[in-house]
C-alpha positions as CSV (number, residue, x, y, z in Angstrom):
1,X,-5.9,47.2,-10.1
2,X,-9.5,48.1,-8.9
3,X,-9.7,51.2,-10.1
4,X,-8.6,50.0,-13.2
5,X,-11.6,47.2,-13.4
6,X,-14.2,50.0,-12.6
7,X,-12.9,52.0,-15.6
8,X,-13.0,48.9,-17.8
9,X,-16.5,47.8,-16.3
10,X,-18.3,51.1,-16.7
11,X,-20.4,51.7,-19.8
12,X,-18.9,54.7,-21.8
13,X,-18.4,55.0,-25.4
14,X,-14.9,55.9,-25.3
15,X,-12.7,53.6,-27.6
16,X,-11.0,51.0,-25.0
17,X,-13.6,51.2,-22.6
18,X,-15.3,48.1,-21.2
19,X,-18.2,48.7,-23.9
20,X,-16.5,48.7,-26.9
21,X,-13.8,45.8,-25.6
22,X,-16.6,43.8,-25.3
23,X,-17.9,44.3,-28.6
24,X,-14.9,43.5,-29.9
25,X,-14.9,40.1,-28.2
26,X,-13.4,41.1,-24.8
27,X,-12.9,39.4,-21.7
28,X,-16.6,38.9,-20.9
29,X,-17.4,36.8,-24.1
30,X,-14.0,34.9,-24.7
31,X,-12.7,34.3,-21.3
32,X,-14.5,31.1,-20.2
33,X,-13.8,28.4,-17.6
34,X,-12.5,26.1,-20.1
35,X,-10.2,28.2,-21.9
36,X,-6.6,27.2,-21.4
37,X,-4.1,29.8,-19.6
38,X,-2.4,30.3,-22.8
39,X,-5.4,31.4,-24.3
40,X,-6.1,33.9,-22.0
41,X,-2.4,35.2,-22.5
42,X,-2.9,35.4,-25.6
43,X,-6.1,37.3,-25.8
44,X,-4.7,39.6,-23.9
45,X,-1.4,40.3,-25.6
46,X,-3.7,41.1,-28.7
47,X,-5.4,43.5,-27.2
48,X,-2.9,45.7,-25.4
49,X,-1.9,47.8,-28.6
50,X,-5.8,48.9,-29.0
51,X,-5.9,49.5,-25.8
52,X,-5.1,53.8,-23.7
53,X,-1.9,53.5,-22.4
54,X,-2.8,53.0,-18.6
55,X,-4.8,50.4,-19.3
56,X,-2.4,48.8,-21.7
57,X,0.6,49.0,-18.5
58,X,-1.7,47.5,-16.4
59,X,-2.4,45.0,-18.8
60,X,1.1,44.2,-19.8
61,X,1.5,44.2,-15.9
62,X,-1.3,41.4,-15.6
63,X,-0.2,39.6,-18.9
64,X,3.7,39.3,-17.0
65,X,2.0,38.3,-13.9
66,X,-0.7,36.0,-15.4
67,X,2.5,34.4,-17.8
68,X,4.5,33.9,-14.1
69,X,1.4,32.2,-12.0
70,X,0.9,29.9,-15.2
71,X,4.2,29.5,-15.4
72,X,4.8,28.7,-12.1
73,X,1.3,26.6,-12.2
74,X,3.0,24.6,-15.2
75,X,6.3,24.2,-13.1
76,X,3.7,22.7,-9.7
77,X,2.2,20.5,-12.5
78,X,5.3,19.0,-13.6
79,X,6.9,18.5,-10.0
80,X,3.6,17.2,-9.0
81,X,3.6,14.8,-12.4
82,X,6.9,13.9,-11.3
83,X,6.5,13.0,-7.8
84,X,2.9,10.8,-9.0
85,X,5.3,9.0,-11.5
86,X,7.6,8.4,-8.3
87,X,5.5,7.3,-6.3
88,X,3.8,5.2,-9.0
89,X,7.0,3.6,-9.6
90,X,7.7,3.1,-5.8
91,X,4.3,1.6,-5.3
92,X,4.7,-0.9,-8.0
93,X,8.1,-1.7,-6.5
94,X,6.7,-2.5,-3.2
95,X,4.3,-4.5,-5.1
96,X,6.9,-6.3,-6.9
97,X,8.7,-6.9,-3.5
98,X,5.8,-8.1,-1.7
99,X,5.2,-10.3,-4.4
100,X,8.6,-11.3,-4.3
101,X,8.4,-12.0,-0.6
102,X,4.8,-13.8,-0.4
103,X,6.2,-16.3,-3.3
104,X,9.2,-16.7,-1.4
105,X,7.1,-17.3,1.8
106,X,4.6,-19.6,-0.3
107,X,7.7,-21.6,-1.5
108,X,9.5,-21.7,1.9
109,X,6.2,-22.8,3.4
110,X,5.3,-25.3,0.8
111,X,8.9,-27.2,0.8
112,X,8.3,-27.0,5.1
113,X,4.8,-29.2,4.5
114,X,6.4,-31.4,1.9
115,X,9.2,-31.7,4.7
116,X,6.6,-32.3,7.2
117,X,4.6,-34.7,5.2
118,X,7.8,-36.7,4.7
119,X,8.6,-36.7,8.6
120,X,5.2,-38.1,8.9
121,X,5.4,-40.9,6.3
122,X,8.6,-41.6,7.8
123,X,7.4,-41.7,10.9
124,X,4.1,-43.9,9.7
125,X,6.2,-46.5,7.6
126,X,7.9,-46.7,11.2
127,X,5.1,-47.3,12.9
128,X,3.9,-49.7,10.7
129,X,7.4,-51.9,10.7
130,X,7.1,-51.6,14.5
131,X,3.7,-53.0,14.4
132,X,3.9,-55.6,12.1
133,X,7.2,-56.5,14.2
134,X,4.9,-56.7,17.3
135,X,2.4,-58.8,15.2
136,X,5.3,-61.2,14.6
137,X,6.5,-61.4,18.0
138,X,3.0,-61.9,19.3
139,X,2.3,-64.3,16.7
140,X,5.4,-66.1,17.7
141,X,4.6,-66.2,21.6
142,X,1.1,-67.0,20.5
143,X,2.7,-69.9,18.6
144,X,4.9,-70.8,21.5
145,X,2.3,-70.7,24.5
146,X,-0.1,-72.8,21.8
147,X,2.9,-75.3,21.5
148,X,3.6,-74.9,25.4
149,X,-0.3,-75.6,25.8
150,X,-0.6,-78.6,23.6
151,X,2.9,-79.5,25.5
152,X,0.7,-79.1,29.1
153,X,-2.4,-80.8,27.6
154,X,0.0,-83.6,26.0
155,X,1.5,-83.8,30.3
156,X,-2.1,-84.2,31.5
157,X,-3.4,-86.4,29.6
158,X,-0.1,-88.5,30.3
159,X,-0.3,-87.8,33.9
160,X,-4.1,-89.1,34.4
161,X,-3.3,-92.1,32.3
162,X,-0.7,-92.9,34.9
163,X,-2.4,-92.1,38.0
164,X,-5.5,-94.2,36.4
165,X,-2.9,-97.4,36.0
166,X,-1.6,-96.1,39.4
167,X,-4.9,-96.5,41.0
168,X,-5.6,-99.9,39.0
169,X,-2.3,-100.8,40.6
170,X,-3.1,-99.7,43.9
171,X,-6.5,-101.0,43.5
172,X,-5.2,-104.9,42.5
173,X,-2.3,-104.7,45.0
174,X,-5.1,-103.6,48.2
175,X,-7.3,-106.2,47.0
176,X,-4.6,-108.5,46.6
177,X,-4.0,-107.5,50.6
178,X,-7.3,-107.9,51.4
179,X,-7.3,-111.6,49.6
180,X,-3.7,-112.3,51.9
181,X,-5.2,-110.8,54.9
């Protein structure tokens, strides 16, 4: 194959040599970086039948092996199109299923708070009929030990009128005594 590119690169006049393929618009001129493989098949398939028949086996042998890489290349580009359309499609499944779960989290955690929040309203109107209950109860004693006081006062001030007519009593029978005596 390097022999075969020195022939082809040299500069003789010889129909089919590298001089007179590139006049004719030969690999230098036409064979670019942004040709397409199929192009460059192409090309060469045309010009095989102007070309001495060493050259043109070689270049039937390069044209088979440059149709089998790109062939090959085309068969790596579908596989790998395939597997980036598998894995897109796993990836937005996974999405899906995370989405899925965090909803299903979101909504699991969401009726737990409104459960929560009804425990502790629950537990608050409890508290409240509990307190209000004490408030009754101590507004009832406080009632009772008012009424119990009053009651006590009512006693004392009975009591001290008594022992006042008591004394008066004592005090007219002694001086009655002291009078006899």
């Amino acid at each position: 194959m390097l022999v075969m590119l020195a022939w082809l690169s040299r500069a003789s006049p010889l129909p089919g040599s590298a001089k007179a393929w590139r006049w004719r618009g030969g690999v230098n001129k036409n064979l670019s970086s942004s040709a397409q493989p199929e192009d460059s098949i192409n090309q060469l398939k045309s010009w095989l039948p102007n070309l001495p028949m060493p050259i043109a086996a070689t270049g039937v042998a390069a044209t088979g092996l440059l149709s089998y890489i790109y062939m090959e290349l085309r068969t790596y580009e579908k596989q790998i199109k395939g597997l980036d359309q598998k894995m897109e499609t796993q990836i937005k499944g996974l999405d899906q299923k995370m989405e899925t779960q965090i909803k299903g989290l979101d909504t699991k955690m969401e009726m737990q708070i409104k459960g929560l929040d009804q425990k502790i309203n629950h537990l608050d109107q409890k508290m409240e009929m509990q307190i209000k209950g004490l408030d009754q109860k101590i507004d009832m004693l406080s009632e009772t030990l008012s009424s119990k006081f009053d009651a006590l006062n009512d006693f004392k001030t009975q009591l001290l009128i008594r022992m006042e007519k008591s004394e008066d009593r004592v005090d007219a029978q002694l001086r009655e005594l002291v009078k006899r005596a």
